[in-house]
C-alpha positions in Angstrom: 0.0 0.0 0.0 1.1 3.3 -0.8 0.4 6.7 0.9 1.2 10.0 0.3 -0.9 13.4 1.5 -0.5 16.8 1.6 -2.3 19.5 3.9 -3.0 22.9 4.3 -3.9 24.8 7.3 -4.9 28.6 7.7 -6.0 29.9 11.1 -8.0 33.1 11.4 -8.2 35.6 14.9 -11.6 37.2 14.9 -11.3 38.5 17.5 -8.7 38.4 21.1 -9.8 34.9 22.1 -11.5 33.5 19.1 -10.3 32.0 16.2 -11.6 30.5 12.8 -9.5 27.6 11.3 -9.7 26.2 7.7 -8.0 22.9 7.0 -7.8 21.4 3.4 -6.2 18.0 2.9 -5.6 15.6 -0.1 -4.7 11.9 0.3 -3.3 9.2 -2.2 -3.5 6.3 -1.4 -2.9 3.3 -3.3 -3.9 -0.4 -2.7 -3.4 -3.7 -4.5 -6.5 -5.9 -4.1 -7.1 -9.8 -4.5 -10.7 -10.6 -4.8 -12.1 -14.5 -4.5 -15.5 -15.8 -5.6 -16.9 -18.6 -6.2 -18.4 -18.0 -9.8 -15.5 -15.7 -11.0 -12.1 -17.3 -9.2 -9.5 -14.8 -8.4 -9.1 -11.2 -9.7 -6.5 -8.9 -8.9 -6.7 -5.2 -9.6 -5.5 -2.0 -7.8 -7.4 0.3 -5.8 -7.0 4.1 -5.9 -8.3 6.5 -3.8 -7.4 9.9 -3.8 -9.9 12.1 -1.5 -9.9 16.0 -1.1 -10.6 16.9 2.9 -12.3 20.2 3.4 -12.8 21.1 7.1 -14.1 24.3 9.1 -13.5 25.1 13.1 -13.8 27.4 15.6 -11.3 27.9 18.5 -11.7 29.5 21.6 -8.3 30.4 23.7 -9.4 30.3 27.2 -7.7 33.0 29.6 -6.6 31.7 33.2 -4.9 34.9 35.1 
């Protein structure tokens, strides 16, 4: 199996204690795959899958003194 990914990362202040962060990722990964049944016998093939990761958060930096 092979991997590889990349990532980006981008975090906003709003304001003094709260933050927006944006996250975007991309993934390769890579798989060879054996498949048995009983009607077809054995078939090999490779598996990609390659998914782009979009994600959204709020942060909140909490003050103790």
């Amino acid at each position: 199996m092979l991997t590889r990914s990349a990532q980006a990362v981008l975090d906003y202040r709003i304001a003094e204690n709260l933050f927006l962060d944006l996250d975007l990722k991309y993934v390769r990964i890579s798989a060879d795959v054996t498949l048995r049944t009983a009607n077809s016998g054995v078939q090999r093939t490779t598996l990609d899958i390659n998914p782009l990761i979009a994600g959204v958060g709020i942060g909140h930096r909490f003050s103790l003194f």
